[in-house]
N, C-alpha and C positions, 0 to 999 in steps of 0.2 A: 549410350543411354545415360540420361542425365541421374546422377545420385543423391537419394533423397533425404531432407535437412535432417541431421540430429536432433531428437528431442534433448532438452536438460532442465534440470533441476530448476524452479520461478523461486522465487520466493515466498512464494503461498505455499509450495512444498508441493505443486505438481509439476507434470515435466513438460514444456512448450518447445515448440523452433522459436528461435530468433527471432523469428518474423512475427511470431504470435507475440511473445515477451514483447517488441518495441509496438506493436498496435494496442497493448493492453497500457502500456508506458503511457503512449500518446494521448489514448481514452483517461487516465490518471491528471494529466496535465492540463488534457480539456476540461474538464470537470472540477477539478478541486485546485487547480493551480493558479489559478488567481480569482478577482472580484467575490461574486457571492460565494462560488465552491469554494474561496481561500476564506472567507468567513466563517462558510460552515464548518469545514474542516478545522478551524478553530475553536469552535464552539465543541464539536465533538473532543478534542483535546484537552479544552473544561472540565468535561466531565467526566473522562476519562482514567486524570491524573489525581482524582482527589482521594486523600486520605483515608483509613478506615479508621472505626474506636476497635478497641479489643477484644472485643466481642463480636467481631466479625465472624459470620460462619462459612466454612470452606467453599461450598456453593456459590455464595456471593462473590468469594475473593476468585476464585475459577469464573466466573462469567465476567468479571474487571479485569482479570485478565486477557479473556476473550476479546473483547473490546479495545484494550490495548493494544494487542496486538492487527487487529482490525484496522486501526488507525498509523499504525506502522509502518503495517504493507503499503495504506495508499502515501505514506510520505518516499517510502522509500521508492515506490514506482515514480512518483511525480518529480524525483530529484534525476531517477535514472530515462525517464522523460525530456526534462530539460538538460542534460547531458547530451541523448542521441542529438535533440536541435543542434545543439552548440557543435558537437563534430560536422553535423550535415551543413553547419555555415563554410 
């Protein structure tokens, strides 16, 4: 009886197989890993990274954060993306 893949830990902080983590990699790399998705993906980066005044209220700096991290995930899936390529050459 064949035995069934272990889930783990993504990096969005739910748990996938393997299989799922490199199709969601692949979909990362399609999409934002070059031409216009590596544009937008820059663009979201923009706006992103900018600074707050001091008077920032908690809220706003929790939802920049939000964001941040949003744009993380898909850099770090889009690198471990083009990493499965590079092994699979």
């Amino acid at each position: 009886m064949a035995q069934k893949e272990q889930a783990r830990p993504s990096v969005d902080g739910f748990s996938r197989t393997n299989a799922q983590e490199a199709h969601l990699n692949e979909l990362a790399v399609a999409t934002f890993g070059r031409g216009k998705g590596r544009e937008f993906l820059d663009y979201l980066k923009s706006i992103t990274g900018a600074a707050f005044d001091e008077d920032v209220t908690e809220g706003r700096l929790r939802h920049a954060n939000g964001q941040r991290a949003l744009v993380s995930m898909i850099d770090t899936r889009i690198a471990r993306g083009n990493n499965q390529r590079s092994k699979a050459k």
